[in-house]
C-alpha positions as CSV (number, residue, x, y, z in Angstrom):
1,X,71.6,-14.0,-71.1
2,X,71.5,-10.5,-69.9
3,X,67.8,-10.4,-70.9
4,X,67.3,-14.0,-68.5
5,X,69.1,-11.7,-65.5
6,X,67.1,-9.1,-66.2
7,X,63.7,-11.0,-66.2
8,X,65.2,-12.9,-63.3
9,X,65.6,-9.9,-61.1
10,X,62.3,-8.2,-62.2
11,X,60.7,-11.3,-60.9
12,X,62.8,-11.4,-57.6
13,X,61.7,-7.5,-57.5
14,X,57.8,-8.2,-58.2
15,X,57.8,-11.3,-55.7
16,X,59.3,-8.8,-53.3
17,X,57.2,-6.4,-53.8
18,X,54.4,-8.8,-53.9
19,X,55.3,-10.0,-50.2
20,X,55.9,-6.3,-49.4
21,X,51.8,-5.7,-50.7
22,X,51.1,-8.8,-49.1
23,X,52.5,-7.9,-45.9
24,X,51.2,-4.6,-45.5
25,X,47.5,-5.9,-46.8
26,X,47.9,-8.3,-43.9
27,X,48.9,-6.0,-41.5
28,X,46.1,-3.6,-42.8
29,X,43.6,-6.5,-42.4
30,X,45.2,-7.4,-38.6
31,X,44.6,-3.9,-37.8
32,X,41.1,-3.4,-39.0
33,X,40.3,-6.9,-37.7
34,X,41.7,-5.4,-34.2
35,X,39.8,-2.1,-34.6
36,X,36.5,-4.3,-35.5
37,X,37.2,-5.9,-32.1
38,X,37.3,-3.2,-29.9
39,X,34.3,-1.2,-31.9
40,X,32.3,-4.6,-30.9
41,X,33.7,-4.4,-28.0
42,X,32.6,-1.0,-27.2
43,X,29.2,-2.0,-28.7
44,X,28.7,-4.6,-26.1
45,X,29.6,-2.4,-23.1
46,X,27.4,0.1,-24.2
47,X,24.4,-2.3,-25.0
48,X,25.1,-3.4,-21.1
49,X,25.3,-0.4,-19.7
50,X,22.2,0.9,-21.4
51,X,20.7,-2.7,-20.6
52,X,21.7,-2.0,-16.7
53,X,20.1,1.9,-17.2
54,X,16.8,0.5,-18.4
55,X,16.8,-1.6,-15.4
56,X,17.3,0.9,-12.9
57,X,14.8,3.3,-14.8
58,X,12.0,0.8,-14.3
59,X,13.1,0.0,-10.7
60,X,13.0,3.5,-9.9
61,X,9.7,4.0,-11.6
62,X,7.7,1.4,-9.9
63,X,8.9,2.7,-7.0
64,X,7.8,5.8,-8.0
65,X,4.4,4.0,-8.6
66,X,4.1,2.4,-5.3
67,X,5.3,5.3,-3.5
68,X,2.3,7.6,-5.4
69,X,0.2,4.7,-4.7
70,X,0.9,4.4,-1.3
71,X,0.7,8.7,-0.7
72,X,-2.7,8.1,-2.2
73,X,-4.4,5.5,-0.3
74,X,-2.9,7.3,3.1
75,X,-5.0,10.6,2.1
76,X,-7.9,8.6,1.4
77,X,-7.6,6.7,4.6
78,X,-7.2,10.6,6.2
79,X,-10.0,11.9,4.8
80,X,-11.9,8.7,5.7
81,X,-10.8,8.4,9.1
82,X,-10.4,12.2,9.6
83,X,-13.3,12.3,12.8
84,X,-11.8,9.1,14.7
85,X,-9.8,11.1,17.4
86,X,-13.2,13.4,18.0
87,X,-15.5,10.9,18.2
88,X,-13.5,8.7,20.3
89,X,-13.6,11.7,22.7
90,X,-17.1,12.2,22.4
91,X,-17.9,8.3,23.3
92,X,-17.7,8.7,26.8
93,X,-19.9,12.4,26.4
94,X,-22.9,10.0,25.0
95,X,-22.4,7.5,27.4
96,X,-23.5,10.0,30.0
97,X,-25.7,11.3,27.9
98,X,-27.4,7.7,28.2
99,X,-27.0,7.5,32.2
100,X,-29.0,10.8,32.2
101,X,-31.8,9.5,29.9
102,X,-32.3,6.6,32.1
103,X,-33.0,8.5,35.4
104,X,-36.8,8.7,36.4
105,X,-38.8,11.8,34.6
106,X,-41.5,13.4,37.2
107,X,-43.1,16.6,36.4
108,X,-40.1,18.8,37.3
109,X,-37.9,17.0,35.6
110,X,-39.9,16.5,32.1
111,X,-38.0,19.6,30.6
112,X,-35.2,18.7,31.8
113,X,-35.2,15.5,30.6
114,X,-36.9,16.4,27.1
115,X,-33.3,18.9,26.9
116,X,-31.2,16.3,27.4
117,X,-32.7,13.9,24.7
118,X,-32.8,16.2,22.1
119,X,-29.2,17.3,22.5
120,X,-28.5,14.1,22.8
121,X,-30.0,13.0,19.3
122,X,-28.4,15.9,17.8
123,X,-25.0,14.4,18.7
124,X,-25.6,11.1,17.4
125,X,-27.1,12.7,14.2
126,X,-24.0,15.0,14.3
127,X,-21.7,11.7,14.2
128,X,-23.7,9.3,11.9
129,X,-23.2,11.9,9.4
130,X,-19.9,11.6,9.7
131,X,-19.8,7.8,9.5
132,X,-20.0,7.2,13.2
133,X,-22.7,4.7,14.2
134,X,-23.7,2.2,17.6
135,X,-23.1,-1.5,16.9
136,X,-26.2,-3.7,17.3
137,X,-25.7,-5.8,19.6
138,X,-28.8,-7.7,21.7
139,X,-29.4,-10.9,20.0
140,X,-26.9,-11.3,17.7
141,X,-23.5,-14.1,17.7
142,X,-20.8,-12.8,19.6
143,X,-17.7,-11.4,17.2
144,X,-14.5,-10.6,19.5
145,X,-13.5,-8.4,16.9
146,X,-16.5,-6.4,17.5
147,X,-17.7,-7.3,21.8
148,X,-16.3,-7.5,24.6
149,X,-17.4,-9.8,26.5
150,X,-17.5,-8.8,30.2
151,X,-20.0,-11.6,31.4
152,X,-21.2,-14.9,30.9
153,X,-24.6,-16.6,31.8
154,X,-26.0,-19.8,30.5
155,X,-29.2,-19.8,29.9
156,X,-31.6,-22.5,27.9
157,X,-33.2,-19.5,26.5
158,X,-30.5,-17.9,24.7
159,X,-28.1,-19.7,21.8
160,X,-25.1,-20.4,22.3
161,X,-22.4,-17.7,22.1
162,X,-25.4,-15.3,22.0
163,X,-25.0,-11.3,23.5
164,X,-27.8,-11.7,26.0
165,X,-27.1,-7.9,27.5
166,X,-25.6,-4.9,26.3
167,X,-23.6,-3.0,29.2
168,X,-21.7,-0.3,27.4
169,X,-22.6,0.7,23.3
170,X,-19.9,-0.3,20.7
171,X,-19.0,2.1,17.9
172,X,-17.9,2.0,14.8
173,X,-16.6,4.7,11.8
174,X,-17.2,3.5,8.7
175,X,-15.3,0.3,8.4
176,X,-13.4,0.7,11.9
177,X,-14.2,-0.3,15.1
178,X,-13.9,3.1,17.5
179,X,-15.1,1.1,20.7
180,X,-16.4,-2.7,20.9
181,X,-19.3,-3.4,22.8
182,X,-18.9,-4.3,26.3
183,X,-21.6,-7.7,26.4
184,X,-23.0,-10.3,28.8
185,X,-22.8,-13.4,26.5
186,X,-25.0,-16.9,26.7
187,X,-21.9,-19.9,27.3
């Protein structure tokens, strides 16, 4: 009978220690399950946080982009435009330039006159190389983004909406309208 105690508190022992295993493999299992959460945890933040820093690095470099972009097209647009300011202060020099050439040459005056013109042509060769040119006008529809128009006639002769007279030349640089003409136009 002593042997039956015996076995029956070697098996109250083992089932104790059995639940004492159990427990702590349990517990261990809780805890690594806990530290498994948190490590995924942690992944995810970190995944978002490098998700958000991808973001802002392409934000920033297509603002980058634009902004190079943008610096670009302004120098261009400098260089193109670079004359405007001078020749828009020269328009009024050629414009007298033009009164002068229209006055009546006599014998006196022939040098004079002959002077006049060629300084004058060296000007507007001086400024067509530089991409400043007259707008033709006489004959042509009438474009308010390009005439003025100052007068009307009507006249069976003419079209309508046709620039019958120029009164004052019209320049442009390059793609840019300096001055618009100043036109008589056909109603």
């Amino acid at each position: 009978m002593e042997e039956s105690k015996q076995e029956e508190i070697k098996e109250k022992e083992d089932l104790i220690e059995e639940e004492d295993h159990s427990s702590d493999v349990e517990e261990r299992e809780e805890q690594e399950e806990k530290t498994l959460d948190e490590h995924e945890k942690a992944i995810r933040e970190l995944q978002e946080e490098n998700q958000e820093q991808y973001e802002r690095m392409l934000r920033i470099q297509a603002e980058f982009d634009n902004y190079k972009r943008r610096t670009q097209q302004e120098r261009i647009n400098e260089r193109k435009y670079q004359v405007q300011s001078l020749a828009e202060e020269l328009l009024p020099v050629l414009d007298n330039f033009e009164r002068a050439l229209q006055v009546e040459v006599n014998e006196q005056s022939k040098g004079i006159y002959e002077g006049i013109k060629m300084v004058y042509k060296q000007l507007l060769e001086a400024l067509k190389a530089n991409g400043v040119e007259p707008i033709d006008v006489v004959g042509k529809q009438f474009d308010p983004n390009l005439h003025h128009a100052v007068m009307q006639i009507e006249d069976d002769q003419y079209k309508s909406n046709e620039i019958v007279e120029e009164l004052q030349k019209g320049y442009m640089l390059k793609d840019r309208v300096l001055r618009p003409s100043m036109v008589k136009v056909n109603k």
